[in-house]
C-alpha positions as CSV (number, residue, x, y, z in Angstrom):
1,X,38.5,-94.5,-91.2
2,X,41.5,-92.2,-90.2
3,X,44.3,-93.3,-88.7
4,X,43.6,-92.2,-85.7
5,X,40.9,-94.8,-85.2
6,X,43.1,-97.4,-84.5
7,X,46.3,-97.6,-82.6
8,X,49.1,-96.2,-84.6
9,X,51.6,-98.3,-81.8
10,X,50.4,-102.1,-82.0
11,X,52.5,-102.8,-84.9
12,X,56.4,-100.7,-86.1
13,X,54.9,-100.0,-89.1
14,X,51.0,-99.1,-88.7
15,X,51.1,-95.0,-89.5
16,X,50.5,-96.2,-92.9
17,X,47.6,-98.3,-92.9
18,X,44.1,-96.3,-92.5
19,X,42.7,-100.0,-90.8
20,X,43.5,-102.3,-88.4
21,X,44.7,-106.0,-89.7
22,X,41.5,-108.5,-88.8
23,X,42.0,-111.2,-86.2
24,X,42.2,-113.6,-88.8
25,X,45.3,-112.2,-90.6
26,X,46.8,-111.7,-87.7
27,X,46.6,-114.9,-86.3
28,X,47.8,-116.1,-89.7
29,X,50.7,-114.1,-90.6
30,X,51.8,-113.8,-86.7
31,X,54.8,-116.3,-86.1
32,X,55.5,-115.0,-82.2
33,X,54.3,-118.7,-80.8
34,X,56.6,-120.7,-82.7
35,X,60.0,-118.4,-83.3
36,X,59.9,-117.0,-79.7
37,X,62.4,-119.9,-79.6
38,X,64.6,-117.6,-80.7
39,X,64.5,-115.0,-77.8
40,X,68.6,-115.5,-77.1
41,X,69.8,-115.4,-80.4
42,X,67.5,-112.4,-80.9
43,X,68.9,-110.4,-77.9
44,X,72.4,-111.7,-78.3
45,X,72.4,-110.3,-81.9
46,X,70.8,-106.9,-80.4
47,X,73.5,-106.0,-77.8
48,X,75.6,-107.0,-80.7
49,X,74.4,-104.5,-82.7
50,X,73.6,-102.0,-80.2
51,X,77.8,-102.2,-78.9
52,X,78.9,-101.6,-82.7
53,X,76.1,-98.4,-83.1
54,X,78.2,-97.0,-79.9
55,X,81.4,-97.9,-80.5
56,X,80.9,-96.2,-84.3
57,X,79.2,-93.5,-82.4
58,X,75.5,-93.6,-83.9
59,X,73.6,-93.9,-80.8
60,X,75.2,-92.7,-77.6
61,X,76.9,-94.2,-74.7
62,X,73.8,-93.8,-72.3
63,X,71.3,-95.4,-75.0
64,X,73.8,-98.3,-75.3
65,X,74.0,-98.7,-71.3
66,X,70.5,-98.1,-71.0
67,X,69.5,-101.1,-73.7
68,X,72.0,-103.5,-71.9
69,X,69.9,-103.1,-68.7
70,X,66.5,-103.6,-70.6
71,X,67.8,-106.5,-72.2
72,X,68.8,-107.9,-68.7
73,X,65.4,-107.3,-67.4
74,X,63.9,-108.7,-70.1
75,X,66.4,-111.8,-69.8
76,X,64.9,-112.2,-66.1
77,X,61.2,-112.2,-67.1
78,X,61.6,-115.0,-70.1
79,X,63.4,-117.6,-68.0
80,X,60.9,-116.6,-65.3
81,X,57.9,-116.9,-67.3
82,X,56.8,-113.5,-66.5
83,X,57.2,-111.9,-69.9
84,X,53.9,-111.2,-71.8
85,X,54.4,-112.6,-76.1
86,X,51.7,-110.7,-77.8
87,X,50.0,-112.1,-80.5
88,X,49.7,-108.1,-82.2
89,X,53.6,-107.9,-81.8
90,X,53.7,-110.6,-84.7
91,X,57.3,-112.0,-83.7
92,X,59.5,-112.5,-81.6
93,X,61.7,-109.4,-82.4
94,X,58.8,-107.0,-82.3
95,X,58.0,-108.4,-79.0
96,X,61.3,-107.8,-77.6
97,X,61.4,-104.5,-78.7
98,X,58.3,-103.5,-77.3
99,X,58.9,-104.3,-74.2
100,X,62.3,-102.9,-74.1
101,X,61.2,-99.7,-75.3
102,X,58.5,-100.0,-72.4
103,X,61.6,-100.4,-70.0
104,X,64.2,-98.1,-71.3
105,X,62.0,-96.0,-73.5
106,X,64.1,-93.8,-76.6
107,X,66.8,-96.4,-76.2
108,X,64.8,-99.0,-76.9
109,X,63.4,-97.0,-80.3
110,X,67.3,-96.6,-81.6
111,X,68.4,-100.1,-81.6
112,X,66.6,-101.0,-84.5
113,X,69.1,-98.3,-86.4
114,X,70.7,-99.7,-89.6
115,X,68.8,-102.9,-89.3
116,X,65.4,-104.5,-90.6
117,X,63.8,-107.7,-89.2
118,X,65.1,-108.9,-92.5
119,X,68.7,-109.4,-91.2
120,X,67.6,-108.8,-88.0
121,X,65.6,-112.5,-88.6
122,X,68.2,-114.3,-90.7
123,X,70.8,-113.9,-88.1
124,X,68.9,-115.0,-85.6
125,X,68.0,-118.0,-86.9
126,X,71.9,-118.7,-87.8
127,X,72.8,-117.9,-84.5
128,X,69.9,-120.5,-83.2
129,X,71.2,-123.6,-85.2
130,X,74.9,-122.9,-85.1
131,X,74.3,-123.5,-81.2
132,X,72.4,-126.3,-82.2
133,X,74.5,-127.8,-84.1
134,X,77.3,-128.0,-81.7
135,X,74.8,-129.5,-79.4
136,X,74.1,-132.3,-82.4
137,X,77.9,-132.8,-82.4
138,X,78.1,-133.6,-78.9
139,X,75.3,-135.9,-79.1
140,X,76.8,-137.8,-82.8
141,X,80.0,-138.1,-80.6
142,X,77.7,-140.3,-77.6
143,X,76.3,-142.4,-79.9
144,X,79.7,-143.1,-81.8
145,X,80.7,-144.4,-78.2
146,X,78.2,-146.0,-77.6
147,X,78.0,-148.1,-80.4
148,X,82.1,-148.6,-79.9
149,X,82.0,-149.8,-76.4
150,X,79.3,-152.2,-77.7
151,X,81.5,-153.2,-80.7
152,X,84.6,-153.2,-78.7
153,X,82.4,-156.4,-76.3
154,X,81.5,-158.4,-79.1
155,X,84.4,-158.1,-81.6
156,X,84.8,-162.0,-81.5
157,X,80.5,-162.6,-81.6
158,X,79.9,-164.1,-85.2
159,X,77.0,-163.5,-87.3
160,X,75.2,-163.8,-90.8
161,X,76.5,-160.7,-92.7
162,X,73.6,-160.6,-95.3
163,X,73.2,-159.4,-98.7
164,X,69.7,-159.4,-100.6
165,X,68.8,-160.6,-96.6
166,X,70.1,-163.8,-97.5
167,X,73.1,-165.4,-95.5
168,X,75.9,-164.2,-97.2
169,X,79.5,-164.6,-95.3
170,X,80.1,-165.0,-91.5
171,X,80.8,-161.5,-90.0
172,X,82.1,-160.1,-86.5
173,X,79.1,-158.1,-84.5
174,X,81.5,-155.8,-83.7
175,X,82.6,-155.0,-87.2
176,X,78.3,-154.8,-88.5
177,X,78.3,-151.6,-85.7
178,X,81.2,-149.9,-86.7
179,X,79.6,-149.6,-90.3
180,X,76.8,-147.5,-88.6
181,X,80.0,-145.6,-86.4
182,X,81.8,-144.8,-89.9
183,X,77.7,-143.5,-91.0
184,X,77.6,-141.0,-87.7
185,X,81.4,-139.8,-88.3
186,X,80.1,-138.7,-91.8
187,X,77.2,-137.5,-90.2
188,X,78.9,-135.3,-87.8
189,X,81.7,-134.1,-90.5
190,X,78.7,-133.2,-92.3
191,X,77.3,-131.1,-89.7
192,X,80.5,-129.2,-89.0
193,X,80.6,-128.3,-92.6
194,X,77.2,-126.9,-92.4
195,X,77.6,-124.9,-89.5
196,X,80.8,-123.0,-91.3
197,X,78.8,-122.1,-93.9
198,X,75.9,-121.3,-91.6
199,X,78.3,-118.7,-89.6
200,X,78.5,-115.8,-91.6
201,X,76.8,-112.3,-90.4
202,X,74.0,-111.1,-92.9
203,X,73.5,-108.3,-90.0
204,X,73.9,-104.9,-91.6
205,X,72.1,-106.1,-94.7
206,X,69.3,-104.0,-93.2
207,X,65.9,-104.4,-95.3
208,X,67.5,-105.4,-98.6
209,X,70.1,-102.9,-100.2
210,X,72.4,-102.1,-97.1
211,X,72.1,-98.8,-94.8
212,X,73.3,-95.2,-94.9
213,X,74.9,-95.7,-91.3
214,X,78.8,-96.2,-91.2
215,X,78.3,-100.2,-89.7
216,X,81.1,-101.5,-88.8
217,X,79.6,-105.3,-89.8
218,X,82.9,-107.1,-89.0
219,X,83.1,-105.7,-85.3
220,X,79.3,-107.3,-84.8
221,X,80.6,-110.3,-86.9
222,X,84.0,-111.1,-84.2
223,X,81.3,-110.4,-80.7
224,X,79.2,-112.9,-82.3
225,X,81.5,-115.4,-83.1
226,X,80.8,-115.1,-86.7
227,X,84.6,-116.1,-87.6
228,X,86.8,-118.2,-89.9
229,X,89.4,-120.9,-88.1
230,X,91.9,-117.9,-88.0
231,X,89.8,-115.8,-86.2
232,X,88.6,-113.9,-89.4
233,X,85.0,-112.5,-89.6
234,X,82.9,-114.0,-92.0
235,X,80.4,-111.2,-92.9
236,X,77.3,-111.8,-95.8
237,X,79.1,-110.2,-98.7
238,X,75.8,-109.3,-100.9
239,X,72.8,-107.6,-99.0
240,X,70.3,-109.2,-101.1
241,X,71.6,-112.6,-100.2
242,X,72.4,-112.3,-96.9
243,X,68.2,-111.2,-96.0
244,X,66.7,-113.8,-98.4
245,X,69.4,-116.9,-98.4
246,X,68.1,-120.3,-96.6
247,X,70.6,-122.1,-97.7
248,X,72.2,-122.9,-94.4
249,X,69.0,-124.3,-93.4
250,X,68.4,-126.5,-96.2
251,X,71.7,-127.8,-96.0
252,X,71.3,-128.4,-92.2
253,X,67.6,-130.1,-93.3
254,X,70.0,-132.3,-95.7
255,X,72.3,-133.3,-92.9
256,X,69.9,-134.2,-90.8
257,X,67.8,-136.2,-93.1
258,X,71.1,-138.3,-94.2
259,X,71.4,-138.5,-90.2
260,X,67.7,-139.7,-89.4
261,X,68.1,-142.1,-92.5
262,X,71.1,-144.0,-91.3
263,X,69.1,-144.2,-88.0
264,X,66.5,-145.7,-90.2
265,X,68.6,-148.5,-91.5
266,X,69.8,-149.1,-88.4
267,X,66.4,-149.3,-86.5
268,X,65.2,-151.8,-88.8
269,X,67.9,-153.9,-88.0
270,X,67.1,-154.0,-84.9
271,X,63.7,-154.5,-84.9
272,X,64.8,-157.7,-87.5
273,X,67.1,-158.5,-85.1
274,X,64.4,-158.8,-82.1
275,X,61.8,-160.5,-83.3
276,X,61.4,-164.1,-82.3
277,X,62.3,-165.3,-86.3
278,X,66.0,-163.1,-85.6
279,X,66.5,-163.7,-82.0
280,X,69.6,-162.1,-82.1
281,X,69.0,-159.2,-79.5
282,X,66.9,-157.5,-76.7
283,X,66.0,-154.3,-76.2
284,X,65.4,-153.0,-72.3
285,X,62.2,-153.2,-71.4
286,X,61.7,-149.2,-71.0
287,X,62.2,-148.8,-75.1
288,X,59.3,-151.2,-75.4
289,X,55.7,-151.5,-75.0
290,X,53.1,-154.3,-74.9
291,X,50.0,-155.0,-76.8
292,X,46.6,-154.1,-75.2
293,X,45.7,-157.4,-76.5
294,X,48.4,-160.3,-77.1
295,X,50.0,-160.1,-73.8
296,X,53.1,-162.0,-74.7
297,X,54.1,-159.1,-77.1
298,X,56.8,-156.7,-76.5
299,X,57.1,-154.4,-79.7
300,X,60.1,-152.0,-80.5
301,X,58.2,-149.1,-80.4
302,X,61.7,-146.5,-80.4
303,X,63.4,-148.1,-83.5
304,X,60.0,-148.3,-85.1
305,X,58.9,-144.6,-84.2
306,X,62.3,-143.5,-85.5
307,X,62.2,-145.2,-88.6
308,X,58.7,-143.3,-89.0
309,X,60.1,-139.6,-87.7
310,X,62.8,-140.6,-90.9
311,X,60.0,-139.8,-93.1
312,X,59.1,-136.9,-91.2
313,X,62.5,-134.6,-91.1
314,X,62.8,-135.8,-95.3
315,X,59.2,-134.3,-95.7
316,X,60.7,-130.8,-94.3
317,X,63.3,-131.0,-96.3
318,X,61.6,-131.4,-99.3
319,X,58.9,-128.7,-97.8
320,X,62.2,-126.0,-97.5
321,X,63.4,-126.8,-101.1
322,X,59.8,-125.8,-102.5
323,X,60.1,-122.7,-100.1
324,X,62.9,-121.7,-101.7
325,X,62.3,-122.5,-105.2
326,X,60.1,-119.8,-106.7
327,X,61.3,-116.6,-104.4
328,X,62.3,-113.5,-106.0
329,X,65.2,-112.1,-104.7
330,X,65.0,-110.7,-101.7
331,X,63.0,-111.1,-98.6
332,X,59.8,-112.3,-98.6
333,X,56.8,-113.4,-96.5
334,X,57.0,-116.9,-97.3
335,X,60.6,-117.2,-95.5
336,X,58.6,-117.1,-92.1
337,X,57.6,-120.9,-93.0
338,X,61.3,-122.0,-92.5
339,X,60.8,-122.1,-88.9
340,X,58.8,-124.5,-88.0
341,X,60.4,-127.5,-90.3
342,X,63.4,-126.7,-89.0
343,X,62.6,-126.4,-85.9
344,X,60.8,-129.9,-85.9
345,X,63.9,-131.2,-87.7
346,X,66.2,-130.0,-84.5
347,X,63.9,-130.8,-82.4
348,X,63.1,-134.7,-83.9
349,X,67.3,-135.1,-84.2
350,X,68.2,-134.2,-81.0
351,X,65.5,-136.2,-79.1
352,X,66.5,-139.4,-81.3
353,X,70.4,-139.2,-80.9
354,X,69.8,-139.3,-77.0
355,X,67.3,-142.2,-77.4
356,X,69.3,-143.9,-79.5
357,X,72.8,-143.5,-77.6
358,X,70.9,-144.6,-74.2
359,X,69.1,-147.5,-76.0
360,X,72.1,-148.8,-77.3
361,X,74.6,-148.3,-74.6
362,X,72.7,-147.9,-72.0
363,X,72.7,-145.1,-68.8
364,X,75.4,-145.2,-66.1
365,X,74.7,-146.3,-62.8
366,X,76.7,-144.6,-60.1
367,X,76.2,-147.1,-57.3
368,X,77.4,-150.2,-59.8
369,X,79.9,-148.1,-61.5
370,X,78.3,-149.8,-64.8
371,X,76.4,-148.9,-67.8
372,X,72.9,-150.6,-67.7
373,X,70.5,-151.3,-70.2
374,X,71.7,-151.1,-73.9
375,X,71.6,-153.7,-76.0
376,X,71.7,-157.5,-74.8
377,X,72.8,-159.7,-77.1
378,X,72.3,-163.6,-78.0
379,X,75.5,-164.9,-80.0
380,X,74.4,-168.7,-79.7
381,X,71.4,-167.8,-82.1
382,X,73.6,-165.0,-83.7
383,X,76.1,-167.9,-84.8
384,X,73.1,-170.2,-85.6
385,X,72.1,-168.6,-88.2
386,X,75.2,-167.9,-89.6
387,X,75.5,-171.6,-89.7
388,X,72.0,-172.0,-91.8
389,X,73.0,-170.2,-95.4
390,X,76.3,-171.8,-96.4
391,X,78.0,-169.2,-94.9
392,X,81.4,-170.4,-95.7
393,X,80.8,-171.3,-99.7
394,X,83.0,-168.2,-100.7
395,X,85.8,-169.5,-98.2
396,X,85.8,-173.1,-100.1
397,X,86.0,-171.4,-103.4
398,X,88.8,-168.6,-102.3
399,X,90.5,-172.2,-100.7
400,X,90.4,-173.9,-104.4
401,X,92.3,-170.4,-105.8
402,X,94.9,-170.9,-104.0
403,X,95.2,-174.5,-104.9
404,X,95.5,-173.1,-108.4
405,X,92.0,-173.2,-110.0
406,X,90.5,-170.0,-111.3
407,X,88.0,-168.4,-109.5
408,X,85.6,-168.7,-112.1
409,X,85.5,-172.7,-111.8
410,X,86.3,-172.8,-108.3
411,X,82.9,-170.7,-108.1
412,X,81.2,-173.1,-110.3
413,X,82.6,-176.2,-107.9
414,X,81.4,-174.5,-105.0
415,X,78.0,-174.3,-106.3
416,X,77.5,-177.6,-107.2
417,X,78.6,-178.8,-103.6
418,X,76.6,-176.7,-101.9
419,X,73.6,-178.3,-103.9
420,X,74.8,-181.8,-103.0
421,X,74.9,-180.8,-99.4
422,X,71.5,-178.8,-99.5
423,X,70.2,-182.0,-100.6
424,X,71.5,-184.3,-97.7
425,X,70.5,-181.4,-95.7
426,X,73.8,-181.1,-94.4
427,X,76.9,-177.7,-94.3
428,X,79.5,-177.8,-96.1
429,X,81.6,-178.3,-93.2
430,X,79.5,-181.6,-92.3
431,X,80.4,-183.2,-96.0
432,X,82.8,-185.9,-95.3
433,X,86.6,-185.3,-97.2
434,X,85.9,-187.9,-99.7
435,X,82.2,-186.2,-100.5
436,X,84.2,-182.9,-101.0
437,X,86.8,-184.1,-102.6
438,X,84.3,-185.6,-105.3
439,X,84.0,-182.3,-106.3
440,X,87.9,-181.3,-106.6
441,X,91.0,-183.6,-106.1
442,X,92.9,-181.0,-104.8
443,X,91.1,-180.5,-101.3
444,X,92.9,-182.4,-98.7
445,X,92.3,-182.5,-94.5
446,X,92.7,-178.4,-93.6
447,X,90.0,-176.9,-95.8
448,X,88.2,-177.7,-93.0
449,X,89.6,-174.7,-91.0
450,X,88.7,-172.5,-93.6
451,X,85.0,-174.2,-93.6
452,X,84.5,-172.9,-89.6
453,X,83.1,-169.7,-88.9
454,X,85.5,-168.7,-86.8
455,X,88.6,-169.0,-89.3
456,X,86.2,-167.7,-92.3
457,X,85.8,-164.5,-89.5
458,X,90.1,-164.7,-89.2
459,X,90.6,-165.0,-92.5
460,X,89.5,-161.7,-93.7
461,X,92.5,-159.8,-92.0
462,X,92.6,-157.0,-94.4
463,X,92.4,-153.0,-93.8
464,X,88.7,-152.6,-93.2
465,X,87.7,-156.7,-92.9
466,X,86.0,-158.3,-90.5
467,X,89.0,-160.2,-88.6
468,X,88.4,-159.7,-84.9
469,X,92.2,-158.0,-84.8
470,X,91.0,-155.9,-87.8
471,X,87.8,-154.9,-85.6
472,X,89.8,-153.8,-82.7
473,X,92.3,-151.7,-84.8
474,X,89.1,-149.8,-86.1
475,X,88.0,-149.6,-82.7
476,X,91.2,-148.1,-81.8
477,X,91.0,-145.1,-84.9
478,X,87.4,-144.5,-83.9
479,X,88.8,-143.6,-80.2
480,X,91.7,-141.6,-81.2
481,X,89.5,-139.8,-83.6
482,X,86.8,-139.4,-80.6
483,X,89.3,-138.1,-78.1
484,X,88.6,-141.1,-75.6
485,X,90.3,-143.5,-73.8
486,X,90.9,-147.6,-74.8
487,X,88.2,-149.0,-74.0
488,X,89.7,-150.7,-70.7
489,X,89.9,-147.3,-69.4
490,X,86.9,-145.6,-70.2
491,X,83.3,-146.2,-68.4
């Protein structure tokens, strides 16, 4: 077969080739209807690239005006619907070109000058998740609030704080939900970090070893945003790296699988904290389902599905580290299967930090002026089960310390009256004076204050302790650090 048998035009590269690719290939190596996601990024990085080639006077003034008003057009027909993605054009960049050539025609052939879908690709895909990113922060930042203004209402609600899931010491409500606000500040740092290192230009790379054209990289680098906190461009310093590095993405996949985990630990609380044997909380109804069988049932299916989407964005993370791990430098095929995971992994995040911060704060109600919905929650039972494990033995044993016994026997005292009073079924603070005292001599009328939940929660009035003042002071930092109002003056 010659090479006039089949058309030379369907793909950039086809003069070579002396047959046409089979349907099957085609359909396998083709990645246009997954990355055509990626449409903006592709034509923001293309006038981009197409100002710089004008402005360094490699394609002319016309060309440059004439590629602006394809990519409008073009613009117009995606958010319309009207544009055709063809499965022969492979991806989204060829499709993009195609049709601009088809629009502006030799214009559209000279924008791909000093560039190769290599770089072309790779900043696209930066560009992409740097944009989603900042969209992740925004959503971190709800769901920080959220879970503050729900804090900031129950800083005085006591509970079982819980180690081994045993009853361990009373803590405030409050203070358990600013341990998952200090894991979504982290989260959100981390994230910021990412997307520094994920804004750098490898545009200019071209295919693998640079180009022959006078680029001027750092121009394309400041139009896109690609700059340092001084207003710096950050440009890929090594051609080979900038077309094959994924690190950005596997960093991102890290981020968000630390993210999605702390969701995780915080969804099985919740569903703990729900059922009948917890009692603690409820859920609104729309985050729930029913059973098509036991119709008193109202399952968690939200915290539940998220705990299982954990699993999910950790699999692509694992699925981009083996990407990676046996590529020669520089570009190769196999880099096309970064999309999809990481497109999931967005995708998954996003959708779950909305969830989430509605779940748990609830949606604002214009007519009431209130949030409604969110979390309800029961402290009678909360405080209950506090009451159940000998929640207060460490407070009795910190209370013989400071009547001068070492904490090793006091600890060993403690014990022993918490066995006598698991035996008469009774708390400690329900053991007469003289039944304590039995133990130690030295415990007179007031360790009964310490006994209490509520001045076991007061006692712990340390930086970072569950004292209800402590609990608002964190509250406090969280808002200043949030750039939000007290909590009396925000909605």
């Amino acid at each position: 077969m010659n090479h006039n048998q089949f058309d030379q035009k369907s793909h950039a590269w086809s003069a070579l080739f002396s047959e046409p690719m089979s349907d099957l290939v085609k359909r396998y190596t083709a990645s246009v209807l997954f990355d055509q996601r990626l449409w903006q990024a592709d034509m923001t990085a293309s006038l981009a690239h197409a100002d710089m080639l004008c402005h360094q006077g490699i394609i002319k003034e016309q060309d440059y005006a004439d590629i602006e008003r394809g990519m409008g057009l073009i613009q117009a027909e995606i958010k319309s619907g009207q544009f055709e993605w063809k499965l022969d054009l492979e991806d989204v960049h060829l499709n993009i070109e195609a049709r601009l050539t088809q629009l502006v025609g030799d214009a559209g052939k000279r924008l791909h000058t000093g560039r190769s879908r290599n770089d072309q690709v790779a900043t696209d895909v930066r560009l992409w998740l740097r944009a989603e990113m900042d969209l992740m922060g925004g959503l971190l930042h709800d769901l920080q609030l959220a879970l503050l203004e729900v804090a900031e209402r129950h800083t005085d609600v006591i509970m079982p704080g819980l180690t081994h899931l045993q009853v361990a010491q009373p803590v405030s409500f409050g203070h358990h939900l600013l341990a998952y606000v200090e894991m979504f500040s982290r989260d959100a740092q981390r994230l910021s970090e990412v997307r520094s290192r994920t804004n750098h230009l490898p545009l200019g790379a071209a295919a693998l070893a640079g180009t022959s054209y006078p680029l001027d990289r750092a121009r394309v680098a400041i139009t896109l945003g690609m700059v340092d906190e001084q207003g710096r461009p950050q440009v890929c310093q090594n051609s080979l790296d900038a077309v094959s590095d994924r690190d950005f993405a596997i960093e991102f996949a890290s981020a968000a699988s630390l993210c999605m985990v702390h969701i995780s630990r915080m969804s099985e609380e919740l569903i703990l904290w729900m059922s009948q044997n917890f009692g603690f909380i409820h859920i609104a109804d729309r985050f729930t389902t029913g059973s098509s069988i036991m119709p008193q049932k109202k399952n968690p299916d939200v915290p539940e599905l998220a705990r299982g989407k954990t699993g999910r964005v950790v699999g692509h993370l694992m699925g981009l580290l083996t990407l990676m791990k046996g590529q020669p430098l520089a570009y190769n095929k196999d880099n096309q299967e970064d999309k999809e995971p990481l497109f999931d992994t967005v995708d998954t995040l996003k959708d779950t930090l909305r969830i989430f911060t509605d779940m748990i704060g609830g949606q604002f109600n214009p007519a009431t002026g209130q949030k409604e919905g969110g979390l309800t929650v029961n402290a009678i039972n909360m405080a209950q089960a506090a009451r159940r494990g000998y929640a207060t033995a460490t407070d009795l044993a910190d209370y013989l310390v400071k009547k001068g016994l070492p904490f090793r026997d006091a600890h060993e005292t403690v014990a022993h009256a918490v066995k006598a009073a698991t035996a008469l079924q009774l708390d400690l603070s329900e053991l007469s004076l003289a039944q304590l005292q039995g133990f130690n001599a030295a415990i007179e009328s007031d360790v009964y204050d310490c006994l209490s939940l509520r001045g076991s929660l007061e006692a712990r009035h340390v930086l970072g302790g569950t004292a209800p003042q402590q609990v608002q002071a964190q509250i406090e930092r969280h808002r200043r650090r949030l750039g939000v109002l007290s909590g009396c003056d925000s909605k």
